[in-house]
C-alpha positions as CSV (number, residue, x, y, z in Angstrom):
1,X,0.0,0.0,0.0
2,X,1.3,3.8,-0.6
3,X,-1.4,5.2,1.5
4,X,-3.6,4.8,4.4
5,X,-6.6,6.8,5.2
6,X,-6.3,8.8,9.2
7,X,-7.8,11.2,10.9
8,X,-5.9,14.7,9.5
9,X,-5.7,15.4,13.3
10,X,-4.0,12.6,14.4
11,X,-0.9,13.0,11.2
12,X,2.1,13.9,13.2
13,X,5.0,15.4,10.6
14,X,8.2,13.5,9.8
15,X,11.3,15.5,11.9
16,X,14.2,17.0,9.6
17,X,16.7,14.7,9.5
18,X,14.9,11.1,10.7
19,X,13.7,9.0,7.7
20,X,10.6,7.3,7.3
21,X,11.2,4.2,8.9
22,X,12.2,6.1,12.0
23,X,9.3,8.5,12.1
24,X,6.9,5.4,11.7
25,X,8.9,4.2,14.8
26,X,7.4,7.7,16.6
27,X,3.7,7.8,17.6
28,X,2.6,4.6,19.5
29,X,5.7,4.5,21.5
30,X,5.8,8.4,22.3
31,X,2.2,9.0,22.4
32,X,1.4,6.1,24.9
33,X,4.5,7.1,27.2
34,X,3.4,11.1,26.9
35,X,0.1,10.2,28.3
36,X,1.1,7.7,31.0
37,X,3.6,10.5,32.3
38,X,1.9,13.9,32.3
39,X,-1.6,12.7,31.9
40,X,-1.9,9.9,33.6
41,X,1.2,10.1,36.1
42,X,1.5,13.7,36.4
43,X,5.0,13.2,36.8
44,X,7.2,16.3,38.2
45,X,11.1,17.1,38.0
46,X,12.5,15.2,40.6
47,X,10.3,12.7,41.5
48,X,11.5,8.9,41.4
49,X,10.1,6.5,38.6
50,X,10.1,2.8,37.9
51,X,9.3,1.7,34.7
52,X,8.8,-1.8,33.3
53,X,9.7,-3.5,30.7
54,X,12.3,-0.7,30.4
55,X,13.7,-2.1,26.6
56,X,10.0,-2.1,25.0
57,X,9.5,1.2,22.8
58,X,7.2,2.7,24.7
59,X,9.5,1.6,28.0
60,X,12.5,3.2,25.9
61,X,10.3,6.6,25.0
62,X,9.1,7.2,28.8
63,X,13.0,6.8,29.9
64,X,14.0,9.6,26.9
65,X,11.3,11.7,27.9
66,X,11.8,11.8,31.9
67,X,15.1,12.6,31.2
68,X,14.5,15.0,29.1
69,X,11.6,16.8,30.8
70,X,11.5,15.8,34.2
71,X,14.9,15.4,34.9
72,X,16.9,15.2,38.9
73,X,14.2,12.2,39.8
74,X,15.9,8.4,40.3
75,X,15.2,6.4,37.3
76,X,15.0,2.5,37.6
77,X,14.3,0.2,35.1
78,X,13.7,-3.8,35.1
79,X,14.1,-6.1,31.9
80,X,14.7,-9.4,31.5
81,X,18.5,-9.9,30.3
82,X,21.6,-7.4,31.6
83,X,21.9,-7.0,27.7
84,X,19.0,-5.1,27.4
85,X,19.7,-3.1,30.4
86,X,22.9,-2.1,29.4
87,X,21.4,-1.0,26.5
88,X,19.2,1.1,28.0
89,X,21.2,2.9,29.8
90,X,23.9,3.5,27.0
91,X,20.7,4.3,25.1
92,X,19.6,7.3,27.6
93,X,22.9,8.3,28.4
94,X,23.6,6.7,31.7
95,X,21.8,7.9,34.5
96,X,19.0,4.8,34.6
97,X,19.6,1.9,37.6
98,X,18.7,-1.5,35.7
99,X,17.1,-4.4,37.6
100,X,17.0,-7.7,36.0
101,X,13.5,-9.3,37.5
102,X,14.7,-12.8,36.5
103,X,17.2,-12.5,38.9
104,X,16.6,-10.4,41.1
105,X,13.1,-9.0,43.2
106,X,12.2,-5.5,41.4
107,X,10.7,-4.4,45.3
108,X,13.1,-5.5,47.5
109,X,15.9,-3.9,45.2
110,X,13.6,-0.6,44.7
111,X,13.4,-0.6,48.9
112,X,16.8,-0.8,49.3
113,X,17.9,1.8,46.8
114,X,15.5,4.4,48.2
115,X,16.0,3.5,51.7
116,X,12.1,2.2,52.2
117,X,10.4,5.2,51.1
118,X,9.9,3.8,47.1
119,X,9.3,5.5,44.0
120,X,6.6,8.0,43.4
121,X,5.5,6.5,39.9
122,X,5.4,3.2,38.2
123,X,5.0,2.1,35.1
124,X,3.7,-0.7,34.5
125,X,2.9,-3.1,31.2
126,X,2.4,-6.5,33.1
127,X,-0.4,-6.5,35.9
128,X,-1.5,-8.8,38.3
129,X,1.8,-10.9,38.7
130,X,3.7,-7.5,39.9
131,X,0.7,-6.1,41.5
132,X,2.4,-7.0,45.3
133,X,5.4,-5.7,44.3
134,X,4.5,-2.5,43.0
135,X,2.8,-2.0,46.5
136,X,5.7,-2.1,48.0
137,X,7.4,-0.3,45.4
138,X,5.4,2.6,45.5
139,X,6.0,5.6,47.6
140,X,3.3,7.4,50.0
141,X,1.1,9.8,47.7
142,X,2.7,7.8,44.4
143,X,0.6,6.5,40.9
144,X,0.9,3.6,39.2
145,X,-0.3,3.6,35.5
146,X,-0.9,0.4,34.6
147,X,-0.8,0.0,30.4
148,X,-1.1,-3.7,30.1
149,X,-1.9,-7.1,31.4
150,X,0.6,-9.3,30.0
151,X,1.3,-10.9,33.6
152,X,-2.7,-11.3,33.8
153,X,-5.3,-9.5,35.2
154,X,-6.5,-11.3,38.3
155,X,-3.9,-11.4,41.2
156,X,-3.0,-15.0,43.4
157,X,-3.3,-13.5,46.4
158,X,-6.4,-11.2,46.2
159,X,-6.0,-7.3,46.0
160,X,-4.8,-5.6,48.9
161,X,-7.1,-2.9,49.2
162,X,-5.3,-1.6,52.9
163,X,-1.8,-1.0,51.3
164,X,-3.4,1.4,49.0
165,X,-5.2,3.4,51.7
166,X,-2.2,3.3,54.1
167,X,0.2,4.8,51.4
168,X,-2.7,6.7,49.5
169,X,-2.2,5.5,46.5
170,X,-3.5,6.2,43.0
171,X,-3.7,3.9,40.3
172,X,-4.4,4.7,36.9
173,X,-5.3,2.2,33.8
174,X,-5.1,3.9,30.5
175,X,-5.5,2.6,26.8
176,X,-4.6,4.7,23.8
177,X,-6.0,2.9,20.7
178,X,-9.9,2.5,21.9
179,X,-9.0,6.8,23.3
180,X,-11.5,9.1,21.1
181,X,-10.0,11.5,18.4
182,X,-10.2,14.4,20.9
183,X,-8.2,13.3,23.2
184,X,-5.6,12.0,20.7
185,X,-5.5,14.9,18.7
186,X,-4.9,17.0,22.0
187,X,-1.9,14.3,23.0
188,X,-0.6,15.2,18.8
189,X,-0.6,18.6,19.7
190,X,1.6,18.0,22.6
191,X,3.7,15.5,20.9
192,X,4.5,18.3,18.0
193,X,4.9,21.0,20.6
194,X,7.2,19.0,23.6
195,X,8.8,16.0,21.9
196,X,8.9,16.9,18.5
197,X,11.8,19.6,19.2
198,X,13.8,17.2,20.5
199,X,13.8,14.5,18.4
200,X,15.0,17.2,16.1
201,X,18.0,18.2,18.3
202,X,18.3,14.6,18.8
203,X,18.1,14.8,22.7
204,X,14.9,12.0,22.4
205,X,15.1,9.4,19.7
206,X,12.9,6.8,18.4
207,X,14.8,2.9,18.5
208,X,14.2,1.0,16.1
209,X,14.7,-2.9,17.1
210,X,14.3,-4.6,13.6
211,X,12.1,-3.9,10.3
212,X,10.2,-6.9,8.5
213,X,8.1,-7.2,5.4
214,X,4.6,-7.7,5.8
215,X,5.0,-11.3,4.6
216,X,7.3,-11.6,7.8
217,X,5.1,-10.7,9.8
218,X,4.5,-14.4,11.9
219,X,8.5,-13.5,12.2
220,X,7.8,-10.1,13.8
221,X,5.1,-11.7,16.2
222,X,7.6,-14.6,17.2
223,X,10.3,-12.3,18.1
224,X,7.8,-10.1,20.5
225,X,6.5,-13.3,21.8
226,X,10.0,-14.3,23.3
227,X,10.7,-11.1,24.2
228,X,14.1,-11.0,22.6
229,X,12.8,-7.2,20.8
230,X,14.6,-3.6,22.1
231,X,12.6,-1.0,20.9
232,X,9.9,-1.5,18.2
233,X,9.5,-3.5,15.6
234,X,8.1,-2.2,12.5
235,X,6.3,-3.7,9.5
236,X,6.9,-2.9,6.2
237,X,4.6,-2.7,3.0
């Protein structure tokens, strides 16, 4: 195909200097971590974040953008390989403390790096397998946006209602795709007006993992599905 019919409100312009298969590397990734951070979040400089799955595009884009906009705050990260993490952080620039959560526990590493207070936000892609540990990740007063289910959406244990009223805690779900196209054209305008510029200076860059044909696409899926991607993968027609 050479074209696709969109909403004109949603078109976001391709940045001087990034080609096309970059660009197309932009929107999801940037748009979803936008919104989780100073919609959803309502992150501030300074404050203290954990995101996971820290090597995923949109985990990549929130880490570029914190740094970038709300910087002085601790930034920690989990993934499943020190490959990927190491990536990451040559990726942002250094600055980003990595925890591998095959070998290590994300809370009790998060607890011991902040001294038992937590982080104020977390980020979260994976759901009711983490949601104990992002309890006691989470500072007094913090937000968790929670952007997908892949570790299920029922928890073992129950839901602990009383750790969220002791540490007031607010937690957030958000979907962009089934969003209406008011509030995505809003989040496009912010995109062009606060990312945009700096994917032109190139303080915030898109990452690219790999690029298949559409007739590769079972080859796309398979490489998501054992999580051995950093960044997005991006079909091509």
């Amino acid at each position: 195909a050479a074209y696709c019919a969109i909403p004109r409100q949603t078109a976001i312009p391709v940045p001087p200097g990034t080609s096309v298969v970059d660009a197309a590397a932009i929107p999801e990734v940037f748009m979803t971590a936008y919104s989780a951070l100073y919609w959803s979040a309502r992150i501030s400089p300074g404050e203290s974040i954990l995101i996971h799955a820290g090597a995923s595009g949109v985990g990549l884009a929130a880490t570029h953008l914190v740094k970038a906009l709300s910087g002085g705050g601790e930034i920690f990260l989990t993934s499943s390989s020190q490959t990927k993490l190491d990536l990451c952080s040559q990726l942002a620039g250094g600055g980003v403390r990595g925890i591998n959560y095959k070998e290590k526990n994300f809370a009790e590493e998060i607890s011991s790096a902040t001294g038992g207070k937590g982080v104020d936000v977390i980020v979260d892609f994976v759901g009711a397998s983490y949601w104990e540990r992002n309890l006691q990740s989470i500072a007094v007063d913090g937000r968790i946006v929670l952007l997908g289910l892949l570790g299920g959406s029922v928890t073992e244990s129950g839901l602990n209602i009383g750790m969220l009223l002791r540490k007031r805690v607010t937690v957030v779900g958000s979907t962009l795709r089934a969003r209406g196209l008011d509030y995505k054209r809003s989040l496009v305008e912010k995109i062009i007006e606060n990312v945009m510029p700096l994917i032109e200076k190139g303080k915030v860059k898109p990452v690219v993992d790999s690029v298949y044909s559409v007739d590769e696409v079972q080859a796309a899926h398979e490489r998501m599905q054992k999580n051995q991607n950093s960044g997005k993968i991006l079909l091509k027609f």
